[in-house]
N, C-alpha and C positions, 0 to 999 in steps of 0.2 A: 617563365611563360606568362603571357599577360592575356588578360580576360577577353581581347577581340578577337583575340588566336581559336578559342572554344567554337563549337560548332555543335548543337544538340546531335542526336543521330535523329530525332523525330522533333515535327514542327511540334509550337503548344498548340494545343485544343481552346480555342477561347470560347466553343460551349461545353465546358465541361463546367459541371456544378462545383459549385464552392464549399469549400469544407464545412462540418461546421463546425460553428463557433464555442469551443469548448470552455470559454472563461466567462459566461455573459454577464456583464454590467448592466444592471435600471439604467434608463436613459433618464437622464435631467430632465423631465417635461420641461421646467422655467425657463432650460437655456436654447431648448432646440424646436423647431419651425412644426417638427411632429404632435405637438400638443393635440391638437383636437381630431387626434385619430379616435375612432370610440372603439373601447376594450373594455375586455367582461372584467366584474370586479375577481379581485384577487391577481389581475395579469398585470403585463410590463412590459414593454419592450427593450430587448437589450442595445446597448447604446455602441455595439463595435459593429453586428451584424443587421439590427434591427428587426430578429424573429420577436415573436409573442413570447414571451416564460411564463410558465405559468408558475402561479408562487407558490403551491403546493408542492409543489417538485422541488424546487430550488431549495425549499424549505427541508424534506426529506432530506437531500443530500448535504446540506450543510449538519443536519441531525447525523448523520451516521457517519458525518468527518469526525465531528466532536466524538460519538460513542466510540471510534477505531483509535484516535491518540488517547482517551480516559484510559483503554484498555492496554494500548500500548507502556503509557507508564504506570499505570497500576501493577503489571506484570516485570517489569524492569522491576519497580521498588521494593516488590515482594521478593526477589532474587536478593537485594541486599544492593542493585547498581544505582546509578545516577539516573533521570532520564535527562536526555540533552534535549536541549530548548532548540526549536527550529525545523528547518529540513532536509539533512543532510542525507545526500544519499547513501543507506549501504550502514548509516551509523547511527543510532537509537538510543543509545546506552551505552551508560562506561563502568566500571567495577576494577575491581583490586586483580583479578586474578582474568575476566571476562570481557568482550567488546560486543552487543548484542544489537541486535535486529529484532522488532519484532511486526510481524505481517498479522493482520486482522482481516477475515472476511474471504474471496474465492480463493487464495491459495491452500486452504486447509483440505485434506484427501481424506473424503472418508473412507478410503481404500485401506490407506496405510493406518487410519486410527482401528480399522476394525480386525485387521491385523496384528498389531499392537496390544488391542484390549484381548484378543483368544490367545496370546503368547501364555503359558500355564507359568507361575511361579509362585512359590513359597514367599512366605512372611519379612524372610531375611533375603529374599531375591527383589532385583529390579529387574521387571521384562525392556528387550533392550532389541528394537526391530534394524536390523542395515539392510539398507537397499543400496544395489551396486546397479551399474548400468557396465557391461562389457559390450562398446560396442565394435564390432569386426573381429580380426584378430592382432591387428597393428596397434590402436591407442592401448594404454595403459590402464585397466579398471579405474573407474570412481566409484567413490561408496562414500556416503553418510549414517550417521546414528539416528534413530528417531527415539525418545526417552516420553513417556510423559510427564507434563507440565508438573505435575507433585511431585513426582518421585522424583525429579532435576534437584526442586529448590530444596529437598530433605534430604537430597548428598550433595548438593554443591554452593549450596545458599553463603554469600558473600558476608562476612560481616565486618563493621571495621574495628579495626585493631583495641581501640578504645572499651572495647565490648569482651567477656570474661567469656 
């Protein structure tokens, strides 16, 4: 089937607003015709969409990229794993025995932590929370384990072979 074959079911909307621009780049003052726009200090404009950034912001957010990867391999190496270099989807860390992922920031529930921390257990127990989802009566249950973060790396902490 070739591409003039295609037919939308609805016309485009050419006033519909533009997305926005989720990657913005500073524009080059030196190299573009924009220079002598006047902006407040600390701003910028980005060079794909040309909105204002303000550099307070951009600045937060590049701050709390670096705090979620420190945290990401901090937490892989305390496990005993690698952390891998880059951005691989799905894949964070690699270990002897483990393949890890680690999420920093709105995925964490404090539902299921506060469930987790009222589980009652002894010295020699680890509280151990499953959440299942049955949904209908046709698919097959799912369920996961929720452990917390100590008591993981104090029964399952990786080490390698070289180590007594």
């Amino acid at each position: 089937m070739t591409d003039d074959l295609f037919e939308p079911l609805t016309p485009a909307n050419p006033a519909a607003a533009r997305g926005k621009c989720r990657h913005p780049r500073p524009l080059r003052l030196f190299r573009h015709p924009l220079t002598n726009l006047p902006l407040a200090a600390g701003t910028s404009l980005c060079g794909s969409c040309f909105t204002v950034i303000d550099g307070r912001v951009a600045r937060r957010g590049r701050n709390n990229a670096k705090r979620g990867k420190a945290i990401q391999r901090q937490r892989i190496i305390a496990l005993g794993g690698q952390n891998l270099p880059g951005n691989k989807p799905g894949h964070d860390g690699i270990g002897l025995a483990f393949s890890y992922e680690s999420k920093a920031g709105g995925a964490f529930s404090e539902r299921y932590w506060r469930w987790l921390r009222g589980i009652p257990a002894t010295a020699q127990q680890t509280a151990v929370l499953i959440v299942t989802s049955a949904d209908g009566s046709g698919p097959k249950a799912r369920s996961y384990v929720v452990v917390e973060y100590d008591d993981w790396r104090d029964l399952h902490q990786e080490r390698p072979e070289d180590e007594p």
